[in-house]
C-alpha positions as CSV (number, residue, x, y, z in Angstrom):
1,X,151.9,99.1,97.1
2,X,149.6,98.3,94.0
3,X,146.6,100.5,95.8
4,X,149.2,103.1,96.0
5,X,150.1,102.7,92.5
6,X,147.0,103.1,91.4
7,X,146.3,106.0,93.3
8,X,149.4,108.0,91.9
9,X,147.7,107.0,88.0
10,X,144.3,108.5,89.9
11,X,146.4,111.4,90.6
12,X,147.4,112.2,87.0
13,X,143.9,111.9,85.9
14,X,143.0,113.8,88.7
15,X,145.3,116.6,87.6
16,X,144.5,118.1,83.9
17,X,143.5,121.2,83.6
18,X,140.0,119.9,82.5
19,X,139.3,117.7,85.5
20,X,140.7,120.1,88.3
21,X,138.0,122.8,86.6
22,X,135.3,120.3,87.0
23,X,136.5,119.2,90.6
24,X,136.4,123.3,91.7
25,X,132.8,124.1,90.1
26,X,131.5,121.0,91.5
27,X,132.9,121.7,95.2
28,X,131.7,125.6,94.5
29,X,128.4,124.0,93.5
30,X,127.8,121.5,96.1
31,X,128.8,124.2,99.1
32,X,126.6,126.5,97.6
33,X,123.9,123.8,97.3
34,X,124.6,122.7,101.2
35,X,124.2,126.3,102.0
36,X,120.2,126.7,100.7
37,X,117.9,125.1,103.2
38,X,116.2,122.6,101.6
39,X,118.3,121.9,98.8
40,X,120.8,118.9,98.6
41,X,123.2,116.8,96.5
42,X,121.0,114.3,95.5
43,X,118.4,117.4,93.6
44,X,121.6,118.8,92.4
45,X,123.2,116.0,90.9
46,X,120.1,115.0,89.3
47,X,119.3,118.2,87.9
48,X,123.0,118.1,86.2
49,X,122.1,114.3,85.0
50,X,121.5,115.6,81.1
51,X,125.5,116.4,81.2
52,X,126.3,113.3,80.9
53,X,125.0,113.3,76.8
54,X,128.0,115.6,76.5
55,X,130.5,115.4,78.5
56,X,133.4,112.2,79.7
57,X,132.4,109.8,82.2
58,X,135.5,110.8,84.2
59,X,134.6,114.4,84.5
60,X,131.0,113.8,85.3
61,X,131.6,112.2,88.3
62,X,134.5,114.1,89.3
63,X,131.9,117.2,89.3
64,X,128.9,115.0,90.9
65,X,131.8,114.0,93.8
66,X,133.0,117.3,94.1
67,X,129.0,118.3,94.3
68,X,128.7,115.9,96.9
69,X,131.6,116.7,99.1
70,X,131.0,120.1,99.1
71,X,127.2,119.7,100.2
72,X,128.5,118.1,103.3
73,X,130.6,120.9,104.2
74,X,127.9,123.4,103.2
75,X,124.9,121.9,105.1
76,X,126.5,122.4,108.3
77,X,126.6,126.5,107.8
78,X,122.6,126.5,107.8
79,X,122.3,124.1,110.6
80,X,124.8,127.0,112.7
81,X,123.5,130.1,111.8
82,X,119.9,129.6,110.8
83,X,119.2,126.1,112.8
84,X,117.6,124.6,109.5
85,X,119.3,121.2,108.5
86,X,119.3,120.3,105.4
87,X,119.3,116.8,105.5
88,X,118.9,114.8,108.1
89,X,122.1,113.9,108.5
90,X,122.9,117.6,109.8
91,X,120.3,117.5,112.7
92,X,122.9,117.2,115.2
93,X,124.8,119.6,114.0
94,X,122.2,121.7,114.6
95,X,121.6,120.7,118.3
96,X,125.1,122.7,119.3
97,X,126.0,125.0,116.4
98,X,123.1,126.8,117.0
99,X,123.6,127.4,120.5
100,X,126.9,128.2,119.7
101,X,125.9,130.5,117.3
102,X,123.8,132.0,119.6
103,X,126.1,132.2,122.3
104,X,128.7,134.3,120.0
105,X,130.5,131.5,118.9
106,X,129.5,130.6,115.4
107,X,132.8,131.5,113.8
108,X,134.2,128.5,116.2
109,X,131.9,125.9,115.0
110,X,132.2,127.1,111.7
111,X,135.9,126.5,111.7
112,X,135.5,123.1,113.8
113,X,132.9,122.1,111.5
114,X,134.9,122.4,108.1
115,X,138.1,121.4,109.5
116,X,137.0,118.4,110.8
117,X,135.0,117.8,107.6
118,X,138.3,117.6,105.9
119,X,140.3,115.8,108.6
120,X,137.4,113.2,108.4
121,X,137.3,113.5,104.2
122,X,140.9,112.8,104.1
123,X,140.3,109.5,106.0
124,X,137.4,108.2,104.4
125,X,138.8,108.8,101.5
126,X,142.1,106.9,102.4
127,X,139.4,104.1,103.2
128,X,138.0,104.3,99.8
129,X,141.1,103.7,98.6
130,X,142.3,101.0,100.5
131,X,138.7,99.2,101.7
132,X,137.7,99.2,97.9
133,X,140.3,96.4,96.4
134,X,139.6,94.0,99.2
135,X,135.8,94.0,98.7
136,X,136.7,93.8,94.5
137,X,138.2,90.6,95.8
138,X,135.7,89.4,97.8
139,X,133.2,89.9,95.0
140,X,134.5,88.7,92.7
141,X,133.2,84.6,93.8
142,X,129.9,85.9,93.8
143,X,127.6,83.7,91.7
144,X,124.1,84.9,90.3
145,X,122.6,82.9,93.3
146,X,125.1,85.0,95.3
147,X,124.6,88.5,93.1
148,X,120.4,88.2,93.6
149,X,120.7,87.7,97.5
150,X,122.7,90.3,97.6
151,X,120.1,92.7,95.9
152,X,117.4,91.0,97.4
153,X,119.9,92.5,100.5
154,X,120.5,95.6,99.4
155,X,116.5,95.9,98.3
156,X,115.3,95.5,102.3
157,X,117.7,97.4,104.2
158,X,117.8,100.8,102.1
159,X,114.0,100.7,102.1
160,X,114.6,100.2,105.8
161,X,116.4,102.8,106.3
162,X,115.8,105.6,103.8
163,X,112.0,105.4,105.0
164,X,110.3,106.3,107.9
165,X,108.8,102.8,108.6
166,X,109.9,99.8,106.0
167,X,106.2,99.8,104.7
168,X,106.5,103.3,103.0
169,X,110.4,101.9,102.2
170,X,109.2,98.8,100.6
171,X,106.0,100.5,98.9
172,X,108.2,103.2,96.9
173,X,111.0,100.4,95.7
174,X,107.5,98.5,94.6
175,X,107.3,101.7,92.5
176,X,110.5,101.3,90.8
177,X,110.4,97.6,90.4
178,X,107.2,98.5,87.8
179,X,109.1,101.6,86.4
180,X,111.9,99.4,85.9
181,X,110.1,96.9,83.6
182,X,108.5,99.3,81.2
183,X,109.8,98.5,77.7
184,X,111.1,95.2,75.9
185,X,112.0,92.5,78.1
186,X,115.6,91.7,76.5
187,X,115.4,87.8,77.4
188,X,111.6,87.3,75.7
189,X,111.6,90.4,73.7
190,X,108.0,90.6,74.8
191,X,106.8,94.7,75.7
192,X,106.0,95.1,79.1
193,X,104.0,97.9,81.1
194,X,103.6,99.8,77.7
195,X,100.1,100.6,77.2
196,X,100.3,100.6,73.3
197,X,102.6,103.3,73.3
198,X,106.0,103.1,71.2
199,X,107.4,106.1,73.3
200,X,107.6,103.6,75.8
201,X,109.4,100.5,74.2
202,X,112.8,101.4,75.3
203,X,111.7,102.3,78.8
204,X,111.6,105.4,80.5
205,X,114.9,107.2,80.8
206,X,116.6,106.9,84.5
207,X,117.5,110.5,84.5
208,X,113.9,111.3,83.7
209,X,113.1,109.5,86.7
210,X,115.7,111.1,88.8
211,X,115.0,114.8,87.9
212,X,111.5,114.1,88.0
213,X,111.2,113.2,91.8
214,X,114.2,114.8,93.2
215,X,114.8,118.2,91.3
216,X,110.5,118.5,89.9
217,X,109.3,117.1,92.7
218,X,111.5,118.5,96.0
219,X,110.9,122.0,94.4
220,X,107.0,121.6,94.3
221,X,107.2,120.2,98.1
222,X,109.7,122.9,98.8
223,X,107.4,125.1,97.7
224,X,104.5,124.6,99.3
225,X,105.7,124.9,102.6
226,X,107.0,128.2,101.8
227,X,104.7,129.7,104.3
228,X,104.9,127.2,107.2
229,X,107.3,128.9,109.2
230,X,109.9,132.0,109.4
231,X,113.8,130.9,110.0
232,X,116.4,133.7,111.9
233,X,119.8,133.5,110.3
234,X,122.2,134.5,113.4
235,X,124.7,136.7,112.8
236,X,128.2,135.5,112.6
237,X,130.3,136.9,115.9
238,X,133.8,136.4,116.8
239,X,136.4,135.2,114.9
240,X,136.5,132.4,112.5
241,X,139.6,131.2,114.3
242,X,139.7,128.4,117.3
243,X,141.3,128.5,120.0
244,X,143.8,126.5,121.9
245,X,141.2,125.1,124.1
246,X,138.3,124.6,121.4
247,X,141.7,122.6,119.1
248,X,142.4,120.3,121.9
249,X,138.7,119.5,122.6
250,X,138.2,119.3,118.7
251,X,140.6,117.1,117.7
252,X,140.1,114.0,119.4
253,X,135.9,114.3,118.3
254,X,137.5,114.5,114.2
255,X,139.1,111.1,114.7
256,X,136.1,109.5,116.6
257,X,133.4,110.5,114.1
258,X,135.7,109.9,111.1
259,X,136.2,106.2,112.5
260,X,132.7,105.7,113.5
261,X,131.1,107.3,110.1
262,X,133.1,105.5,107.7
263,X,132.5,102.2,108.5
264,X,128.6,102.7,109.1
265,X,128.8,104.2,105.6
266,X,130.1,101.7,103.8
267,X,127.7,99.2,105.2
268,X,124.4,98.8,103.0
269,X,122.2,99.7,105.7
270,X,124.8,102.7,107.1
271,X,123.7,105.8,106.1
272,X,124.8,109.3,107.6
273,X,121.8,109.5,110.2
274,X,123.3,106.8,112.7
275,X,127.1,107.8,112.9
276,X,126.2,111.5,113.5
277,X,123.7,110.6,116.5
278,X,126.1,107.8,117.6
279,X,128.9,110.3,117.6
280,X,126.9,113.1,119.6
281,X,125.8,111.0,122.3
282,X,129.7,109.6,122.9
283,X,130.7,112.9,122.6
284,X,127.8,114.1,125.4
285,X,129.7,111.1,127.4
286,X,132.9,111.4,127.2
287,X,133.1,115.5,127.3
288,X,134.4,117.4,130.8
289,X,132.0,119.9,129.8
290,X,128.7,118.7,129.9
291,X,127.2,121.6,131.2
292,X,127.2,123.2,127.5
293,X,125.3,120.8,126.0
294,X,121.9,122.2,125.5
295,X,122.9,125.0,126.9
296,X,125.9,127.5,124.7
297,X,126.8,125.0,123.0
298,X,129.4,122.4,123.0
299,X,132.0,122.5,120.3
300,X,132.3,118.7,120.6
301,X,128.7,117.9,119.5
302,X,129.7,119.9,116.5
303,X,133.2,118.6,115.7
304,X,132.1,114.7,116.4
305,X,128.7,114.5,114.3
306,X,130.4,116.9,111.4
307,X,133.3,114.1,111.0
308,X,131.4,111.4,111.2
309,X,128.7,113.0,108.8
310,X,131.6,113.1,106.1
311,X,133.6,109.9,106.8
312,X,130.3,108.5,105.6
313,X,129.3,110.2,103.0
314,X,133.3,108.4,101.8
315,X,131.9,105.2,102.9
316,X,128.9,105.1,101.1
317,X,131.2,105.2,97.9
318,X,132.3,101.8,98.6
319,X,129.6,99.7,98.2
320,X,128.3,102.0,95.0
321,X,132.1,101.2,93.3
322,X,132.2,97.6,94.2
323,X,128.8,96.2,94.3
324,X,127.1,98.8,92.9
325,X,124.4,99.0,95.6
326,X,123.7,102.5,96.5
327,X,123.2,103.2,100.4
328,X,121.8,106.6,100.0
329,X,119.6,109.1,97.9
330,X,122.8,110.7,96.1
331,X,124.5,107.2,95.8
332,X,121.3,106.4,93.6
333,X,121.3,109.3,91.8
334,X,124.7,108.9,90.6
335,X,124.4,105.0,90.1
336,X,121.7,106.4,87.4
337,X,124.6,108.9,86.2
338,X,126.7,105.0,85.5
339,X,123.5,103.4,83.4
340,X,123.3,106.5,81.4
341,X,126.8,105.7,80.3
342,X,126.3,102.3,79.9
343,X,128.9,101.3,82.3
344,X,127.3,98.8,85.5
345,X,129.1,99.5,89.2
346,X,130.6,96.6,90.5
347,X,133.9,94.4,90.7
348,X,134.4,94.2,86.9
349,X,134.4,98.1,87.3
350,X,138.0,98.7,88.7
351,X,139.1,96.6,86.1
352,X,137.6,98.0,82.9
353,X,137.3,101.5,84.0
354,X,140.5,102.0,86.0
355,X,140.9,105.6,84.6
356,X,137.6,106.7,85.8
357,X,137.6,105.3,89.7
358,X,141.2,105.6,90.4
359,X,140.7,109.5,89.0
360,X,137.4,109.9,91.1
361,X,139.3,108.6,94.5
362,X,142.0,110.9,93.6
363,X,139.9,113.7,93.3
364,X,138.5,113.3,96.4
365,X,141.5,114.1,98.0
366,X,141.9,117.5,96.2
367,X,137.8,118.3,96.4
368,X,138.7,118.2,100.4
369,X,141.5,120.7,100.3
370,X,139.8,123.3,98.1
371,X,136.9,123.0,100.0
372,X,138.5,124.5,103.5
373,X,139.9,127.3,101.2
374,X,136.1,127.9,100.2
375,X,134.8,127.4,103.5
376,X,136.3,128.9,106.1
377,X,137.8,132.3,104.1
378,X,134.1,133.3,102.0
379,X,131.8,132.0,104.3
380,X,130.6,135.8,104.4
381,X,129.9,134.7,100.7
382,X,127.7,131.7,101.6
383,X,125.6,133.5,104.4
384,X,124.6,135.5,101.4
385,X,123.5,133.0,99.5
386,X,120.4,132.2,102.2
387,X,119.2,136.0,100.9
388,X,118.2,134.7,97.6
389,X,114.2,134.7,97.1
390,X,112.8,131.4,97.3
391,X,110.3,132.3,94.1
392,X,113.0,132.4,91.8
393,X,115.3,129.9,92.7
394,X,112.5,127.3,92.7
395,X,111.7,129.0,88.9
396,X,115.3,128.5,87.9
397,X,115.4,125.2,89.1
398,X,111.8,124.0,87.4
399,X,113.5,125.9,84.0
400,X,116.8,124.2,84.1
401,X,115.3,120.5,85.0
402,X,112.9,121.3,81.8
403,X,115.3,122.0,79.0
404,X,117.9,119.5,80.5
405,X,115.9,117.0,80.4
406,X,113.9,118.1,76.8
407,X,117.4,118.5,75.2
408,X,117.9,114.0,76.1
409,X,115.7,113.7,73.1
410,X,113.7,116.3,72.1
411,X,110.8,113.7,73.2
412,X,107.4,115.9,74.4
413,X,106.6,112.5,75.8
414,X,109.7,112.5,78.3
415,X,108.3,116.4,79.8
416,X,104.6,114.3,80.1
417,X,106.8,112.3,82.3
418,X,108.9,114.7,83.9
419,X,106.3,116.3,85.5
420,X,103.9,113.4,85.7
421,X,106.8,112.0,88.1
422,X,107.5,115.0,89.4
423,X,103.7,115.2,90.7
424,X,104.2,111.9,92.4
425,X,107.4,112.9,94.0
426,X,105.3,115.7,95.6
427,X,102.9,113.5,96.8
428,X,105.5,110.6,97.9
429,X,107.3,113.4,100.1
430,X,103.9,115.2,101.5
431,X,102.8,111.6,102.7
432,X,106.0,110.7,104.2
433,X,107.1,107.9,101.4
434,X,111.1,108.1,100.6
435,X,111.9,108.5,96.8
436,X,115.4,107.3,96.9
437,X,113.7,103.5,96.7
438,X,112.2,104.0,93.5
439,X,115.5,104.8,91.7
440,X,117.0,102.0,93.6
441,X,114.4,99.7,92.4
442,X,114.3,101.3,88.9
443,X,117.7,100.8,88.7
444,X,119.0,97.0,90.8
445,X,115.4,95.4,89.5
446,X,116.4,94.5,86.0
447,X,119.9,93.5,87.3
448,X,118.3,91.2,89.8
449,X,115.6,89.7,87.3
450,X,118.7,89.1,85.1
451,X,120.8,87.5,87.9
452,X,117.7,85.3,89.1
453,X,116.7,83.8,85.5
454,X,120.8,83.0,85.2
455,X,120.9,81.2,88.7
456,X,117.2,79.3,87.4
457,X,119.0,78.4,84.2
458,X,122.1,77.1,85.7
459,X,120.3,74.8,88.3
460,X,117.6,73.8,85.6
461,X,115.0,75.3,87.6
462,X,115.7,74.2,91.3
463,X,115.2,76.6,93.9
464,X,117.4,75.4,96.2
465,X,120.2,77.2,94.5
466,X,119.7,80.0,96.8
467,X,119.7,78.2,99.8
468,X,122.9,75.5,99.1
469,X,125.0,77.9,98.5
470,X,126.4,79.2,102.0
471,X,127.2,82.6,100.9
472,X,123.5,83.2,99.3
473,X,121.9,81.5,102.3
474,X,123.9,84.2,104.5
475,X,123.0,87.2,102.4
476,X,119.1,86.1,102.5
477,X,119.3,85.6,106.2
478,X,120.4,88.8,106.5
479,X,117.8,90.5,104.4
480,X,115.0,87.9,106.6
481,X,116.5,89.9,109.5
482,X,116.5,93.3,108.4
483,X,112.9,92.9,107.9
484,X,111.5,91.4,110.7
485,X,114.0,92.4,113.3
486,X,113.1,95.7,113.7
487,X,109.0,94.2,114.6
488,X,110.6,92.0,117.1
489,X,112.9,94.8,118.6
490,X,109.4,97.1,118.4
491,X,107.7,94.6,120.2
492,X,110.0,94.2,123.2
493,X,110.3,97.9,123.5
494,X,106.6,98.1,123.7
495,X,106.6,95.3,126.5
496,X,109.2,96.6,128.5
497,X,107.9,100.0,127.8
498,X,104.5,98.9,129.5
499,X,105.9,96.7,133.2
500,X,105.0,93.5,133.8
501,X,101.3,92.1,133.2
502,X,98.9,92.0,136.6
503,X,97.7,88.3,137.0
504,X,94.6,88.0,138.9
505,X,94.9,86.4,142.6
506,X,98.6,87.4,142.6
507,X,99.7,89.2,146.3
């Protein structure tokens, strides 16, 4: 009763005029954003970073939500009609909506696409709203012993998983561990990483950071591959309408991907890649028509992975709220949209910022509703949208992350950076090396050095604080795991991969 209390307060927040104008251009925004191949909420949201100088903390990230919604519905209209994902998570999408699309069906994974993207919001979002409280709770006994495992945590599987192999991972949160000391240590008040240079005493700015590797940087890498290939948009056949046979083998794939996605989401090392592939192959299994896999496309491997795709990108809302850990590259932009306002994700945060998270949940719910009224009606609109030339889009968006981030503080020093950062983002994505990890580490660093030097003063220097306490010890076990265990499961794969070893003199 008290969640639902809270919710109906969310609600009213929710509901001025101001914030339901914010909640529709962000959901415009974010579809229109999921719709251009190669684009994505995380470049979006920090191109808008600079936004934040001007306008409430409530209607930020009621926009940056509504951005991030909408992207998940939008992405899956490329992956149909022009077989492009735009982020990994919509690969499977891909697999059958293309063949669908192909087959004259793309209006029928269209609809099965955005209506289970709002079945599967709807739930997540109830999960937000319910999950969130207990793990306030549960937090709230965590010690700084307890709050430094639990970065250290956080730290080894998102390099983990937002990174090809956990080298590249761990080499780019190395990255934003050193970005994230520039400027005076607050404890020693001694200048660190500064070079001489009082530009730099205060540290580099977080959205400078963002928009330099995700908007600066994606668009360079965008752009150079320009060339590398031609993509077919298919036409859109049929009508956008299912029938009774693609609802009944629709309906039951929503509710498995919306169960499977949100938990895996919420889970520091979830993310939106493994529900989506998880979801496809039980939906390969369990389907009486497995002949159309692979083949003209089944609607299930697009209803299943869709859901689950969007029940996660709920999920990964809860650790960001309540821990403050981000789980994915948009989670880390937006925990950068929190610093800028001076207000630090975790347990404290439903406490002292009630009006903000209860009105971000609640918003949620509405983002989900006016996005099938975007979808499904205009999406002659969006097909449009994939006509636009790539020259000037990528202009517009090097223009916009330019005087956003010059009108911070008029600094010519932060543009030096901008696109200093924004070269190395180019680089860190033509080698293969994730960015997300050095926003994380720019980010969770200083709250982990802080954390550390607390649990060091409390136990007058004895290390064993991290290890005594059973709740640390569990955390760091974890993290031991997540970095070895995938070696060891490499290893046995290799082993059983290769048969049994010939011993001489053996029959």
């Amino acid at each position: 009763m008290e969640t639902l209390s809270h919710l109906a307060h969310g609600f009213s927040v929710a509901f001025t005029p101001v914030n339901l104008m914010w909640c529709l251009l962000g959901t415009t925004l974010g579809t229109a954003i999921g719709v251009l191949p190669g684009l994505g909420p995380a470049l979006t949201i920090a191109l808008l970073l600079p936004i934040t100088y001007q306008v409430a903390p409530e209607a930020s990230f009621i926009l940056f939500a509504g951005i991030y919604y909408g992207a998940m519905y939008g992405g899956s209209t490329t992956s149909i009609l022009l077989n492009t994902p735009g982020e990994s998570a919509t690969i499977v999408t891909a697999l059958e909506g293309n063949r669908m699309a192909r087959s004259g069906r793309g209006g029928a994974a269209l609809a099965t696409s955005a209506i289970g993207s709002f079945v599967a919001g709807t739930l997540g979002t109830l999960g937000v709203a319910f999950l969130a409280p207990v793990v306030v709770k549960f937090a709230l006994s965590f010690g700084p012993a307890e709050y430094f495992s639990l970065m250290v945590l956080a730290f080894i599987t998102v390099s983990a998983v937002l990174g090809s192999s956990s080298v590249r991972g761990l080499t780019s949160l190395f990255i934003g561990f050193v970005i994230g000391m520039i400027g005076v240590d607050l404890q020693t008040g001694q200048p660190r990483f500064t070079f001489g240079m009082s530009q730099l005493l205060d540290g580099v700015d977080v959205i400078v950071v963002a928009v330099g590797l995700f908007a600066v940087g994606e668009t360079f890498y965008m752009a150079s591959r320009r060339y590398a290939g031609k993509d077919e948009i298919v036409p859109l056949k049929g009508s956008l309408y299912m029938t009774a046979a693609e609802w009944a083998r629709s309906w039951k794939a929503w509710l498995r991907g919306a169960l499977l996605g949100f938990p895996i989401g919420a889970l520091p090392a979830g993310g939106a890649e493994i529900p989506t592939f998880l979801s496809y192959a039980i939906e390969k299994k369990l389907s009486k028509h497995k002949e159309e896999f692979g083949t003209v496309g089944a609607i299930e491997g697009v209803a299943g992975p869709e859901a689950a795709n969007n029940a996660s990108a709920a999920g990964v809302l809860v650790p960001m709220l309540t821990l403050g850990l981000p789980t994915s590259a948009t989670a880390a932009i937006m925990l950068s949209a929190f610093q800028s306002y001076g207000i630090n994700p975790g347990p404290m945060l439903f406490m002292t910022q009630a009006n903000l998270v209860w009105g971000l949940i609640a918003s949620l719910f509405i983002a989900n509703i006016i996005l099938v009224i975007l979808n499904l009606p205009l999406i002659g609109l969006w097909v449009r949208l994939l006509k636009i030339p790539a020259p000037q889009l990528y202009a517009g968006i090097l223009v916009f992350a330019t005087v956003g981030t010059y009108g911070i503080s008029q600094s010519p020093t932060d543009l030096v950076i901008l696109y200093l950062l924004g070269g190395a983002g180019f680089l860190m994505r033509r080698f293969d090396f994730p960015t997300a990890p050095v926003i994380i580490g720019m980010i969770l660093w200083p709250l982990a050095e802080t954390q550390f030097r607390r649990a060091m003063t409390i136990s007058n220097g004895d290390w064993s604080v991290f290890y005594k306490h059973p709740l640390s010890l569990t955390l760091l076990t974890l993290a031991f795991i997540g970095l070895i265990g995938p070696h060891i499961y490499a290893y046995i794969e290799r082993r059983r991969l290769r048969g049994p070893e010939h011993v001489p003199g053996d029959a």
